[in-house]
Every structure is written in structure tokens, then in C-alpha cells.
C-alpha positions in Angstrom: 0.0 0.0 0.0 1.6 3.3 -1.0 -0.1 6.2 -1.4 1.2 7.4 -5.3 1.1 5.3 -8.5 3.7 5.5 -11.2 3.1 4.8 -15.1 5.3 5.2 -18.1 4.6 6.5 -21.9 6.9 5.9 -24.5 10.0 4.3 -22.0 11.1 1.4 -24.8 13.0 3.1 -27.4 15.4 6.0 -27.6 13.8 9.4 -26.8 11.4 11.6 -24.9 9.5 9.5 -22.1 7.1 10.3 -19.6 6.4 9.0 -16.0 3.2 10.1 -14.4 2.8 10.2 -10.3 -0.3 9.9 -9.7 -1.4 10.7 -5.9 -4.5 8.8 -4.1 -4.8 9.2 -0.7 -6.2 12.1 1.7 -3.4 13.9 2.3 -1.4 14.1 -1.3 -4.0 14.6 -4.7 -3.6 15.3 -8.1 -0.9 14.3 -11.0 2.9 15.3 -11.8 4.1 14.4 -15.4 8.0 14.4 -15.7 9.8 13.3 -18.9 13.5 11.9 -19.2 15.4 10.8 -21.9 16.3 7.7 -23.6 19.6 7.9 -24.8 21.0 5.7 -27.9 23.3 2.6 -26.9 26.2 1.4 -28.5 25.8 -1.2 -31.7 26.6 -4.6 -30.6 28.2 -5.7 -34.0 31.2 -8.0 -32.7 32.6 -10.5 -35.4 35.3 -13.3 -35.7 36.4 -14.9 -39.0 36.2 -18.4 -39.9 37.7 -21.0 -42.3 35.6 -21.5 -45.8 36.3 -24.0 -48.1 35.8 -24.0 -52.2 36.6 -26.6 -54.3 39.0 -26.2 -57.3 37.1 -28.2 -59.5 34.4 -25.6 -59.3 36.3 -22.6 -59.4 38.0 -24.2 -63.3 34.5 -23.9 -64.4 33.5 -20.7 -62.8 33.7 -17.9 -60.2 31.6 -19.8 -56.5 30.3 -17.1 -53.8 29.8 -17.5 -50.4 27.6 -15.9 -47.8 29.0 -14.1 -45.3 27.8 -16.6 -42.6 29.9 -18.9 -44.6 33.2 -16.7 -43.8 32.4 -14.7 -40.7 30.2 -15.7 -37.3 28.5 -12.8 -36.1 28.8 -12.6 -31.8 27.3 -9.9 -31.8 24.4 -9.3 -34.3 25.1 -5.6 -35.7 21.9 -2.6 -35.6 20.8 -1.3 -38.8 22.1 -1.2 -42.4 25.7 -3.4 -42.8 28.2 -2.3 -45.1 31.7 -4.4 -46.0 34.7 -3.7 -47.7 37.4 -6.0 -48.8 40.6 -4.8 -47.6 43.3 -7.6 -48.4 43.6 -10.9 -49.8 46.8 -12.4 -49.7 48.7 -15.6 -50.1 51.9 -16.2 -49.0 52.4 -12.7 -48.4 51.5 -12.3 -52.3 48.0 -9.8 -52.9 45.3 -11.8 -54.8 42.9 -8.8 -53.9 41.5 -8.9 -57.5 40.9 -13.0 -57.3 37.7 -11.7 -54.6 35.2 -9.4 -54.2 32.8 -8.7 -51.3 28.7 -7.4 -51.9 29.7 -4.2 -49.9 25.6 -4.3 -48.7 25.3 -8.0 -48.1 29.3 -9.6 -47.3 28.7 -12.0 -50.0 32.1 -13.0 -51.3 33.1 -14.0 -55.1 36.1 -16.5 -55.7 36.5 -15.2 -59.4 37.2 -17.9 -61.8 40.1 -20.0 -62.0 41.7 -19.3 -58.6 44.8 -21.6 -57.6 44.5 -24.0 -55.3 45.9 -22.8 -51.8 45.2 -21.2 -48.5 44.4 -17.2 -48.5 43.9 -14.9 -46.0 41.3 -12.4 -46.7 41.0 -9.1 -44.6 37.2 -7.4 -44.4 35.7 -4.3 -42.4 32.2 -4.0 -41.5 29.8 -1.5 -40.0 26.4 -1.3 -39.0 24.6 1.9 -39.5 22.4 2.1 -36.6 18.9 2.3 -35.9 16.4 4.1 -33.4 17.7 2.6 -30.4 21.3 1.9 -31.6 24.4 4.1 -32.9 26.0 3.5 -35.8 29.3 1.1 -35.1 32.9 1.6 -36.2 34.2 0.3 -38.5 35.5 -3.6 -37.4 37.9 -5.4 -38.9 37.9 -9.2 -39.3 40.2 -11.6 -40.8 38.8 -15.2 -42.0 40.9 -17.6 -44.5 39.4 -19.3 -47.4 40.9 -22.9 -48.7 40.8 -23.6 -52.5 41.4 -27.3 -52.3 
């Protein structure tokens, strides 16, 4: 038994909320409206690479793609709009950045046609854009290694 009552209007999602006190006993009546704010929180997006493999048989006839779930597992599933770029891909310390290319709004990644058969390290950033209750992230960077055997 107390002698106030609290509610809440629009307390879920970043912004302007209210809480109403609403008063009800003899010696307190009446109402008092006070708003706060709902800040944004930071974008969760955390990633770690993994190992994909294609098969060199397929890539002689033509270029194989590959999801991004396929290359990267997400720990922590990114806010809003994603974006990637391809930064490296190298073997052997040797750039094969033109053997790959990345869907900068999906992460799908093309293995162009006729690859060589080996073990290449790939280099990738990411970002998510944000939504109503998130920021935008920084850019990330996340390293996975694809297998042409």
C-alpha cells in the first residue's frame, strides 16, 4: 500500500518519455508528469572470422560465392544497415585482392574464376549503420581464410 502510483509513456525506445505520479490518498492529490530521456546505446556488432572452403574443380569452371555466414560468425548481431569492404587478400604474403570481391551491402564473397588451389587470407571491415535505439558502429575489422582445395 503506498499512497502514489507510477506509469510510463513511450520508456522502450530511444527518446522523450514520460512517467506520471499519480497521488491517491487524503493527504497528497492530483498528478505530476516528468519526462527523461532515452539515450542511444552502442551497436553490438562484434565478429570473428572463420575457415571456408571451395573446391577447385568448381572454381575451373566458374567464379563460387559465399555468404557471409559462410566466412564470418556474427557474436554480436550488428543494428541497422551493414556495409563491408574487402581490404586484403593475400597468399603467401603475395596480394590476390582482384581474385575476390565482397557485396559491400550483403558480405557476400566471389572467388573469381580459376583461382589456384591454396590457403588465402582475406581481410574485411564492417559497420552497422544504426537504428532508433542503436548508434552507428565503427568500423570492425575481421580476418577469415578461405581454402581452395
Amino acid at each position: 500500500g503506498s499512497n502514489y502510483a507510477v506509469t510510463y509513456k513511450n520508456n522502450t525506445n530511444a527518446g522523450t518519455a514520460t512517467a506520471t505520479v499519480t497521488f491517491n490518498d487524503d493527504l497528497y492529490t492530483g498528478q505530476k508528469d516528468l519526462t527523461f530521456t532515452i539515450s542511444k546505446t552502442d551497436n553490438p556488432l562484434a565478429m570473428k572470422g572463420k575457415t571456408a572452403k571451395v573446391k577447385y574443380k568448381k572454381l575451373k569452371k566458374k567464379a563460387q560465392k559465399l555468404a557471409v555466414t559462410k566466412v564470418i560468425t556474427f557474436t554480436g548481431k550488428g543494428q541497422g544497415k551493414m556495409t563491408y569492404n574487402l581490404i586484403s587478400a593475400k597468399k603467401k604474403g603475395k596480394s590476390f585482392k582482384k581474385s575476390f570481391k565482397i557485396k559491400s551491402s550483403t558480405g557476400k564473397v566471389t572467388v573469381k574464376k580459376g583461382l589456384e588451389k591454396g590457403k588465402y587470407k582475406l581481410t574485411v571491415k564492417a559497420k552497422a549503420a544504426g537504428n532508433n535505439n542503436y548508434n552507428a558502429s565503427d568500423w570492425k575489422i575481421v580476418k577469415f581464410t578461405l581454402k581452395v582445395k
